[in-house]
C-alpha positions as CSV (number, residue, x, y, z in Angstrom):
1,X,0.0,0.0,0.0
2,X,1.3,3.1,-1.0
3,X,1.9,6.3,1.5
4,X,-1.4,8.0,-0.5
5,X,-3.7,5.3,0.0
6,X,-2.3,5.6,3.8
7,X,-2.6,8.9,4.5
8,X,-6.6,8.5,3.1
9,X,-6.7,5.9,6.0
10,X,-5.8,8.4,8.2
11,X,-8.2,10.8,6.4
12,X,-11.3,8.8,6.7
13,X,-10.5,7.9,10.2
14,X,-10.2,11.3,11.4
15,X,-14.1,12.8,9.5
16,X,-15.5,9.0,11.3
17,X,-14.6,10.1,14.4
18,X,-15.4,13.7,13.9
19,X,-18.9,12.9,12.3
20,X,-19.4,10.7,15.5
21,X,-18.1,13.2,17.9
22,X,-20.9,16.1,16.5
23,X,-23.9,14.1,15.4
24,X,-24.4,11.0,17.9
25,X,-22.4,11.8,21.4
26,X,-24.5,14.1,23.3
27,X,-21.5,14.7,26.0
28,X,-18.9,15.4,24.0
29,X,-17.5,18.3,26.3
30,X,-17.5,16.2,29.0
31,X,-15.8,13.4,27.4
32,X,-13.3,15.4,25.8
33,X,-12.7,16.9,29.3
34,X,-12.2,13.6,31.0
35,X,-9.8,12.6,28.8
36,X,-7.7,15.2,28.6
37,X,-7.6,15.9,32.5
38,X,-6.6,12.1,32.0
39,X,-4.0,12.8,29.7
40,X,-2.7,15.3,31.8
41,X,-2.2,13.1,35.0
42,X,-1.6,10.1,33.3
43,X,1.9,11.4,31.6
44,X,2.8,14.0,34.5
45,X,2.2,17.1,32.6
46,X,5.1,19.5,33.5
47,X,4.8,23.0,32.2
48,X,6.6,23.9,29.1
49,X,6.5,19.8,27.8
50,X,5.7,20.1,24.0
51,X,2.6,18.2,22.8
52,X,1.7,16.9,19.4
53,X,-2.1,15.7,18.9
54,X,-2.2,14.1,15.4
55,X,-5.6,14.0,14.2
56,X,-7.5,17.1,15.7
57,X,-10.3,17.9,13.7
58,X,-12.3,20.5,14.0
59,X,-10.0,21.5,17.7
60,X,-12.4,20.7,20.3
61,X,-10.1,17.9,22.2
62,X,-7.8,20.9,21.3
63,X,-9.0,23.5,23.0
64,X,-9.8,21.3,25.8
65,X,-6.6,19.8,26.5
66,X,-5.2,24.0,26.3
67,X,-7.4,24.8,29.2
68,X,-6.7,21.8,31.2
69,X,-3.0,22.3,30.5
70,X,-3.2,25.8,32.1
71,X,-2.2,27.1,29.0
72,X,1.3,26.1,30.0
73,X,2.1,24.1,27.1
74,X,2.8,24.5,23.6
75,X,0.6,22.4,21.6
76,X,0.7,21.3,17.4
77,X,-2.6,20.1,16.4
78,X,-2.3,18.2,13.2
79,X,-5.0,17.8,11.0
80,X,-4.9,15.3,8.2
81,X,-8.2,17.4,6.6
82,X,-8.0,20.7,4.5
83,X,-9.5,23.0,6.9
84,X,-7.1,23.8,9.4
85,X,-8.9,25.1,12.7
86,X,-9.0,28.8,13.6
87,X,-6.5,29.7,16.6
88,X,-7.5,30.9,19.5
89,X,-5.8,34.2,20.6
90,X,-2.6,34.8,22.6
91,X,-2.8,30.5,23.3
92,X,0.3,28.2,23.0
93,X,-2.0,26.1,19.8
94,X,-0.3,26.5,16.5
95,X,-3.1,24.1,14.1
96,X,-1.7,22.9,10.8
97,X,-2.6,20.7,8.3
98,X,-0.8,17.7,6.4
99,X,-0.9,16.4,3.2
100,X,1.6,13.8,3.7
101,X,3.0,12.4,7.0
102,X,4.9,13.1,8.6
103,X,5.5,16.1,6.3
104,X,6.7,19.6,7.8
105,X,6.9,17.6,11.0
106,X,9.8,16.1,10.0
107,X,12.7,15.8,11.6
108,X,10.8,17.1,14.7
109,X,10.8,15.9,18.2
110,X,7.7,16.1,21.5
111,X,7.6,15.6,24.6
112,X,4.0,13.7,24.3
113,X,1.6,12.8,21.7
114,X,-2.0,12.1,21.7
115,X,-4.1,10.3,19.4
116,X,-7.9,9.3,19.1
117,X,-9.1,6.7,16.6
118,X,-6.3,6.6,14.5
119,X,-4.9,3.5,14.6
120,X,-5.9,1.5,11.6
121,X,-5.4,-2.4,10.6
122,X,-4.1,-1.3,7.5
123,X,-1.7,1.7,8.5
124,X,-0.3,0.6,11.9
125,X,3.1,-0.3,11.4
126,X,3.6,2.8,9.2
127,X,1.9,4.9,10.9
128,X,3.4,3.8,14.6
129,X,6.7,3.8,13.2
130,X,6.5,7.4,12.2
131,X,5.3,8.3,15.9
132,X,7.8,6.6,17.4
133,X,10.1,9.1,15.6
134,X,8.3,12.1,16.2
135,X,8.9,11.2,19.7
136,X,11.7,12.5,22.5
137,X,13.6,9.8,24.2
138,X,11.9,9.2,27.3
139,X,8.6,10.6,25.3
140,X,5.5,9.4,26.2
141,X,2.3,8.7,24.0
142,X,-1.3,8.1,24.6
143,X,-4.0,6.2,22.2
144,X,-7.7,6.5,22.4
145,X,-8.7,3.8,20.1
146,X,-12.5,2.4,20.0
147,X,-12.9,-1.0,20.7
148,X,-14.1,-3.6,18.4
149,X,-15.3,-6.1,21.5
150,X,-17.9,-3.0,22.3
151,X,-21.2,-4.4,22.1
152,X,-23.1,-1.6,20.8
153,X,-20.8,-1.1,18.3
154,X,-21.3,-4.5,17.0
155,X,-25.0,-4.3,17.3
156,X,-24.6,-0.6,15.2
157,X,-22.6,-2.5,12.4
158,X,-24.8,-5.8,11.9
159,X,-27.8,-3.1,11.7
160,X,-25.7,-1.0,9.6
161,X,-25.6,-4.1,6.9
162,X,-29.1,-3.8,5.7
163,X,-28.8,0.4,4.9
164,X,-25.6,0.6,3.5
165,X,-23.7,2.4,6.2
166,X,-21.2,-0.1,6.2
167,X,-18.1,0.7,9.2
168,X,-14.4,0.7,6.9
169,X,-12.6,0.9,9.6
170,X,-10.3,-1.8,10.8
171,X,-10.2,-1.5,14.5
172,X,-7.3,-3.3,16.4
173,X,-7.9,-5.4,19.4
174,X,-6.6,-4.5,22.6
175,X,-3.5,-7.4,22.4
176,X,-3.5,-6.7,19.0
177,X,-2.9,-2.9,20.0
178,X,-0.4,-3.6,22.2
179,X,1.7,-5.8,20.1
180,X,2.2,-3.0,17.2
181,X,3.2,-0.7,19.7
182,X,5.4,-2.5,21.0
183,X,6.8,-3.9,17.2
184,X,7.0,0.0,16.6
185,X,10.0,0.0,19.4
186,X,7.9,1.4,22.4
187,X,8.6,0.0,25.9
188,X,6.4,0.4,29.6
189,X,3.2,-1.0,27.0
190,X,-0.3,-0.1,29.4
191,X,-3.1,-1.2,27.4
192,X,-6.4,-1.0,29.4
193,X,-10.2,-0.9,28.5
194,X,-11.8,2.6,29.6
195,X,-15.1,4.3,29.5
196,X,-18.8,2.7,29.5
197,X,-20.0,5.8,28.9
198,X,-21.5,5.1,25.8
199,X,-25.2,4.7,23.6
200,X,-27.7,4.7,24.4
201,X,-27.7,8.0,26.9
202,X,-29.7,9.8,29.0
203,X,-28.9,12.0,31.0
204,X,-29.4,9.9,34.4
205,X,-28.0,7.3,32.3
206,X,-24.4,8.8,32.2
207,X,-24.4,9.8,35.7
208,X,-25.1,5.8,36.5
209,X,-22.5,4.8,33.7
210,X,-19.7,7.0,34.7
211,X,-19.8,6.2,38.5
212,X,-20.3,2.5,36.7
213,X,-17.4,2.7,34.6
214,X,-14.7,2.7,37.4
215,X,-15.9,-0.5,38.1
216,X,-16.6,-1.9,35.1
217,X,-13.2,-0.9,33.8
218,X,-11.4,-3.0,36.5
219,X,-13.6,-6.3,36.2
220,X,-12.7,-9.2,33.9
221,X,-14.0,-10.2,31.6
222,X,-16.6,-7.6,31.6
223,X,-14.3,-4.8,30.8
224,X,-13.6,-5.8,27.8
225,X,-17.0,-4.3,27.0
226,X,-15.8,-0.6,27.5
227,X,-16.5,1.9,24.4
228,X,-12.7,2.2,24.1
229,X,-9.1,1.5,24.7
230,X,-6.5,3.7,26.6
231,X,-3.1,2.6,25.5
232,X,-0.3,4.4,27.1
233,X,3.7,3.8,26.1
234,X,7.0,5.3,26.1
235,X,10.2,5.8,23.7
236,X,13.3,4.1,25.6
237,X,15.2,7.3,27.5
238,X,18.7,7.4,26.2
239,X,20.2,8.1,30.3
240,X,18.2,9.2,33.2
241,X,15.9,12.3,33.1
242,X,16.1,13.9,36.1
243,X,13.5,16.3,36.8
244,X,15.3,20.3,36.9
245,X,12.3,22.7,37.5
246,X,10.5,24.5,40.6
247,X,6.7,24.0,40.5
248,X,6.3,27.0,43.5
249,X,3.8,29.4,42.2
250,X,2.6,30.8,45.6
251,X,4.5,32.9,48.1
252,X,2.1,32.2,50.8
253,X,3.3,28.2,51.2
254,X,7.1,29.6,51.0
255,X,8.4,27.4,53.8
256,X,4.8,26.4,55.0
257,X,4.6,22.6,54.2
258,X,5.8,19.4,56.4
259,X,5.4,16.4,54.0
260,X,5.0,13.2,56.4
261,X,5.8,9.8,54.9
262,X,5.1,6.9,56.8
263,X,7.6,4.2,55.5
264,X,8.1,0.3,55.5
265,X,10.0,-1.7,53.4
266,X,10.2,1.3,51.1
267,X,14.1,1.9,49.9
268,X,13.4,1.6,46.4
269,X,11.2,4.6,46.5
270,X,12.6,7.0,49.4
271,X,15.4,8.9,47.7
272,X,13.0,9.6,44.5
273,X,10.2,10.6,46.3
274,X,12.5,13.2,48.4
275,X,14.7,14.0,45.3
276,X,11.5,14.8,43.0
277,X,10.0,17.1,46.3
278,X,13.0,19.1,47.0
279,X,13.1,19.5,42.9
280,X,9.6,20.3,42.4
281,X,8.5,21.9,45.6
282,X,11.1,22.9,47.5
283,X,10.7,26.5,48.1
284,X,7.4,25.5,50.1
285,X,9.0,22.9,52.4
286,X,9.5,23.1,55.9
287,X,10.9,19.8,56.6
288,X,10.0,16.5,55.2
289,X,9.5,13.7,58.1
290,X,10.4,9.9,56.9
291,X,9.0,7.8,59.4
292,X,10.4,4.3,59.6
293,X,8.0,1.7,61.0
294,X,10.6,-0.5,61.4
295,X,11.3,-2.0,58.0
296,X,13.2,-5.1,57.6
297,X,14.9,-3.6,54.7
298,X,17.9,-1.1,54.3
299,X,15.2,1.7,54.7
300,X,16.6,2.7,57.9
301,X,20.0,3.4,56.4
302,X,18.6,5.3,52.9
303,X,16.7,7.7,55.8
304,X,20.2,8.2,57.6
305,X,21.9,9.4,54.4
306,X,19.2,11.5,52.9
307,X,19.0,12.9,56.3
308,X,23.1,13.7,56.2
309,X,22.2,15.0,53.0
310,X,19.5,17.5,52.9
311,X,19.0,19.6,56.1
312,X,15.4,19.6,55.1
313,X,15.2,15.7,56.5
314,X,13.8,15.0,60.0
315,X,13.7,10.9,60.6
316,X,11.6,9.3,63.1
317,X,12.7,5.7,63.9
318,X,9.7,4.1,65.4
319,X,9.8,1.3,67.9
320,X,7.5,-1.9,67.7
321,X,4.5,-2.4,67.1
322,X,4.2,-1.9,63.5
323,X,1.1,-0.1,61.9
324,X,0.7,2.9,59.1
325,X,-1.9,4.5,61.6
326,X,1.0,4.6,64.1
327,X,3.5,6.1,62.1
328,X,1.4,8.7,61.1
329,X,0.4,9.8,64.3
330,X,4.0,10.0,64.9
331,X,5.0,11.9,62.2
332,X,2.4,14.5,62.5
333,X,3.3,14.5,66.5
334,X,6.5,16.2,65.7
335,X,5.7,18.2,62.0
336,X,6.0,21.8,63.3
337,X,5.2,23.7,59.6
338,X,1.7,25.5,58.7
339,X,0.6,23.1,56.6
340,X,0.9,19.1,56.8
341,X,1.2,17.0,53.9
342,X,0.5,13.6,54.2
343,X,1.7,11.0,51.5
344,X,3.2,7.5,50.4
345,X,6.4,6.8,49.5
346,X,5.1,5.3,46.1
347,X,3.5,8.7,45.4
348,X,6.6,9.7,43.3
349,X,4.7,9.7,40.4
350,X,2.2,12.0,41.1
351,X,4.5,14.4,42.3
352,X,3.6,16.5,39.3
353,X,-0.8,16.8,40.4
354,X,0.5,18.1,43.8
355,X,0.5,21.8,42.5
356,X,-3.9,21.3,42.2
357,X,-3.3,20.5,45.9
358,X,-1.4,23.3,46.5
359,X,-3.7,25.5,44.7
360,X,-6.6,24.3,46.7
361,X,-4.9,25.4,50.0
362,X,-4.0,28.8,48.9
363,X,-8.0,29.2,48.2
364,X,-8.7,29.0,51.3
365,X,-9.2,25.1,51.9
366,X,-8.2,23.5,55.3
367,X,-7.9,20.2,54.0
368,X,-7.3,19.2,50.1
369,X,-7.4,15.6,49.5
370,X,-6.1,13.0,46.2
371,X,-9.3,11.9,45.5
372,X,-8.7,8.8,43.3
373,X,-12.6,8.4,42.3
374,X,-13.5,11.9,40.9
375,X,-14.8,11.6,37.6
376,X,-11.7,13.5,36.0
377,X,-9.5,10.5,37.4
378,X,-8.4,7.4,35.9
379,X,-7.3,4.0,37.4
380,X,-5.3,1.5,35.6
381,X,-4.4,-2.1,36.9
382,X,-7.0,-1.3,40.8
383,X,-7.7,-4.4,42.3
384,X,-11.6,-4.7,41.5
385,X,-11.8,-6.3,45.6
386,X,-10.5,-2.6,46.6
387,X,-12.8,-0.6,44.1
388,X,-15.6,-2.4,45.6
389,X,-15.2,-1.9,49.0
390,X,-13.6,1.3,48.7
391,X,-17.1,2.3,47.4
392,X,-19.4,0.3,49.8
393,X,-17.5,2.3,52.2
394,X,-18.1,5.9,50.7
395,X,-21.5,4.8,49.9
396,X,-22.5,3.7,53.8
397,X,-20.6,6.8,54.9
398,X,-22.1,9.4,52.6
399,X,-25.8,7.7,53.6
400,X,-25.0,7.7,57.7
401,X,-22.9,10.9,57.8
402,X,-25.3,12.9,55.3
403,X,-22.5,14.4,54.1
404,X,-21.5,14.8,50.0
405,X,-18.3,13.3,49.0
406,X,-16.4,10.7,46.9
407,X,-13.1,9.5,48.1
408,X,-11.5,10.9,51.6
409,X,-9.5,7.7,52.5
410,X,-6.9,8.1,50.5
411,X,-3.4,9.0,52.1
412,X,-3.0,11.7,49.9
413,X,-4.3,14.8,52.3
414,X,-2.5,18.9,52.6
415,X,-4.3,20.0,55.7
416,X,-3.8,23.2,58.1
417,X,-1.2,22.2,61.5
418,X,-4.4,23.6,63.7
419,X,-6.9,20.9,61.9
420,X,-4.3,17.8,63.0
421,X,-3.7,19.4,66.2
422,X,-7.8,19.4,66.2
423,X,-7.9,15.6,65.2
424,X,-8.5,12.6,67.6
425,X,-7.1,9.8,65.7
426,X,-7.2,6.4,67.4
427,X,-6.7,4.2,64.4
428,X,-3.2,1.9,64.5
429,X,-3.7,0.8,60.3
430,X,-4.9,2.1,57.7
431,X,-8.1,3.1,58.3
432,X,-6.7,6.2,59.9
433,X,-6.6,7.8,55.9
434,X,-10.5,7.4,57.0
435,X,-10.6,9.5,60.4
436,X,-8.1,12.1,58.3
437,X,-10.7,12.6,56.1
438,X,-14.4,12.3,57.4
439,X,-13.1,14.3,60.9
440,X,-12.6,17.5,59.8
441,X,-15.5,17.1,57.3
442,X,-17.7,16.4,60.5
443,X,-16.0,19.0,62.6
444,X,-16.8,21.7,60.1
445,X,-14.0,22.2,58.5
446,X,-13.7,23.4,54.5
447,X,-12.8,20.2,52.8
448,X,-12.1,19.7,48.8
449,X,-11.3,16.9,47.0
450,X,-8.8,17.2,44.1
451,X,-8.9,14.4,41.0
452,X,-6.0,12.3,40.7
453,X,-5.0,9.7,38.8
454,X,-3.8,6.0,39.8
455,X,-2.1,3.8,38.6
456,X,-1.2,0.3,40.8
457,X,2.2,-0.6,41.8
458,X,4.2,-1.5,39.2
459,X,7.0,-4.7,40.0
460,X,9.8,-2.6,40.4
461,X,8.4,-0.1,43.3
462,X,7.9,-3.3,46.0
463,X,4.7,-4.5,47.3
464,X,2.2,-3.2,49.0
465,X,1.3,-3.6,52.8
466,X,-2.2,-2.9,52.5
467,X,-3.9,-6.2,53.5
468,X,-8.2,-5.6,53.3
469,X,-9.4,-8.5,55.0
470,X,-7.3,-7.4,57.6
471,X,-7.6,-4.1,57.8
472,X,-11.2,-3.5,56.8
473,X,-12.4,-3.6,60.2
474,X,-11.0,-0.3,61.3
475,X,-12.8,1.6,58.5
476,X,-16.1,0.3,60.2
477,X,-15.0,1.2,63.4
478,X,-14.4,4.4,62.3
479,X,-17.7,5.2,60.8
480,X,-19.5,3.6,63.6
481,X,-17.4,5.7,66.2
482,X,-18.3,9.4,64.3
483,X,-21.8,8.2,63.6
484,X,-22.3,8.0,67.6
485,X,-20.4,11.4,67.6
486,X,-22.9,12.8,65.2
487,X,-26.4,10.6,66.0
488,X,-26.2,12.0,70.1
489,X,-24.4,15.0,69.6
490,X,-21.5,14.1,71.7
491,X,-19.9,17.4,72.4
492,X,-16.3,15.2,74.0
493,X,-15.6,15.3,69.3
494,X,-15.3,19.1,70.0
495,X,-13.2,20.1,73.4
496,X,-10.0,21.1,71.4
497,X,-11.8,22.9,69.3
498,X,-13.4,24.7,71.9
499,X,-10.4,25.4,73.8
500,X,-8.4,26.8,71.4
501,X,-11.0,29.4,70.0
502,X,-11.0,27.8,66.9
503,X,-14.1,28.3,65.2
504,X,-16.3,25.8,63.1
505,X,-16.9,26.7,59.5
506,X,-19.3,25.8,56.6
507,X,-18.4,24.2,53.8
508,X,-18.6,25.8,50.5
């Protein structure tokens, strides 16, 4: 097949996605926004990272991904049509369109690269071949390709037999996806199913699908149902990138923030986590506190020599028993800086998202939280046992509580020093993530959740420790204990409060 006949692949895919997009999804906006504040924490955006989109259209995703990017990036929107999209004013877009690939874009290199329904049977290997060059080392791409296994897709195409309407396009399979990306020369391969969001909708129907979908998404064999595939892969880095720029925006946290990190077992991930907050953050830290609950590893002796180090580093060398609950209690005993930031050491990744956390503060939030289950988030590889009681726990707390939320147990949490010194905390495990989060909610405090993505623990950032038969009990314990609080009104919840003059506030 001959680069012509290719580039009309291309062609045709593009106006069948577009057509699609403007004629049959009625939430278009708020797809195009969920993936591209998926895009966003899915790669680690970092201000000033070039982006290519290939296939763009008309510009909506465009535009989107702009605003969701802060308007911090520069972005090329390729268009494989004639009609090159108008730019918007004083933006970082430039829009062009090709006649042949990869064209002016030759000899070009980006950071990242999206793409949406491009991927064709008959074009892949040329086509994949040509991203992989348009591609930094240590560049990362993303695919949104529909999925042929989609059952109302199939049901659209048999009907589509008897009126002519007939679908050219050669969608890939998920494995079959995988494979030519990974023939192309890309390495770290993700390849899941993502979104049920699909035909026929209402709109009570999406609200049910979208809260469905995290689910859904995570369950074999069912997931392979999902409307489409989220592929997400890297070009091999030629050495070791090491981040080299200052996230800071706000004068206000300038030396404000103690980050505690409860640790155990963790010396694979310590000296990243503190390199990649002293890089990005650093002109808002106070101290950083690496508690050790008494790992069996060489944890102990990373902490003693990032603590020689960096000035910055205050260790805590717990004593038996063992328990997260305990080393958090610990570490926010002795954190001495306005703010507290609470995290795990395998939060590395995410360091990047930690400036909408930051933001959230400086409005005038006493507690921002990772919320992991927002509908702007994406998780890849959850255990389905966790999503499931994860949400039966929300679920029973938002219906006993009577309070509005989605996800407050995660041990991702920037709150005020006066909140903590506020809390009553009693849990030794993990269900302490729980009183962290419902407490001040209950106490009055301003509370906001903040979408982030996840992605599991990969093999070469150890195991986790979280165990949920075995520490599901204290999260029941913990609801239980504040719906007494709440039920009779027990007024022993507030005395610190009280005595310190602190007084109770509405949330927004």
């Amino acid at each position: 097949m001959g680069d012509n006949e290719l580039l009309d692949t291309l062609q045709q895919r593009e106006q069948f996605r577009e057509h699609y997009w403007h004629k049959k999804d009625p939430i278009l906006q708020e797809r195009l926004l969920w993936r591209a504040q998926t895009f966003r924490q899915l790669i680690h955006l970092l201000p000033g990272q070039s982006i290519l989109e290939l296939g763009c259209g008309s510009g909506v995703f465009t535009r989107e991904l702009h605003r969701v990017s802060k308007s911090e990036n520069p972005i090329t929107a390729v268009t494989f049509q004639e009609q090159v999209p108008e730019e918007p004013e004083k933006s970082l877009i430039e829009f062009l369109s090709l006649s042949s690939f990869p064209g002016p874009l030759q000899n070009k290199t980006f950071d990242h690269i999206i793409i949406m329904d491009l991927v064709d049977e008959t074009n892949s290997s040329w086509f994949l071949e040509n991203v992989y060059a348009l591609l930094k080392p240590g560049g990362q791409v993303t695919f949104y390709e529909s999925n042929p296994k989609n059952p109302f897709l199939k049901g659209r195409n048999f009907l589509n037999r008897f009126s002519n309407k007939t679908d050219r396009r050669k969608l890939l399979s998920r494995s079959e996806l995988s494979r030519s990306v990974r023939e192309a020369g890309f390495v770290n391969v993700v390849a899941v199913y993502n979104d049920f969001v699909y035909a026929p909708l209402t709109p009570k129907g999406v609200w049910w699908l979208r809260n469905l979908s995290t689910l859904l998404e995570n369950l074999s064999p069912i997931d392979s149902f999902a409307g489409a595939i989220l592929l997400h892969a890297q070009k091999a880095p030629q050495e070791t990138i090491e981040p080299n720029q200052s996230l800071c925006q706000h004068k206000e946290l300038a030396g404000a923030v103690s980050v505690v990190v409860p640790c155990h077992n963790e010396e694979m991930n310590i000296t990243s986590l503190v390199t990649g907050l002293l890089t990005f953050y650093g002109d808002y830290l106070h101290e950083i506190i690496l508690v050790d609950d008494n790992s069996k590893d060489n944890t102990r002796c990373v902490i003693e020599q990032l603590a020689e180090k960096y000035p910055l580093i205050k260790p805590v060398f717990r004593k038996p028993p063992n328990g997260v609950g305990r080393a958090i209690r610990d570490g926010y005993r002795v954190a001495t800086g306005k703010y507290i930031l609470s995290m795990d050491c395998d939060f590395q990744h995410l360091l990047p998202e930690l400036r909408d956390i930051f933001n959230a503060a400086v409005r005038g939030v006493d507690v921002a939280i990772g919320s992991r289950f927002s509908r702007r988030s994406v998780l890849l590889n959850y255990p389905f046992q966790k999503i499931i009681a994860n949400r039966g726990f929300h679920f029973l707390a938002r219906l006993i509580l009577g309070k509005k939320f989605r996800d407050l147990t995660n041990n991702l949490k920037l709150i005020r020093k006066e909140v903590v010194d506020n809390l009553q905390l009693t849990q030794t495990d993990f269900a302490i993530n729980a009183e962290t989060g419902l407490m001040p909610l209950l106490m009055g405090y301003r509370v906001r959740e903040v979408p982030i993505s996840w992605v599991n623990r990969t093999p070469d950032m150890g195991v986790s420790s979280f165990k949920l038969f075995k520490v599901g009990g204290g999260y029941w314990r913990v609801l239980y204990q504040l719906w007494v609080k709440k039920m009779f009104n027990n007024n022993s919840y507030y005395p610190a409060i009280r005595l310190k003059g602190v007084k109770k506030v509405q949330l927004p």
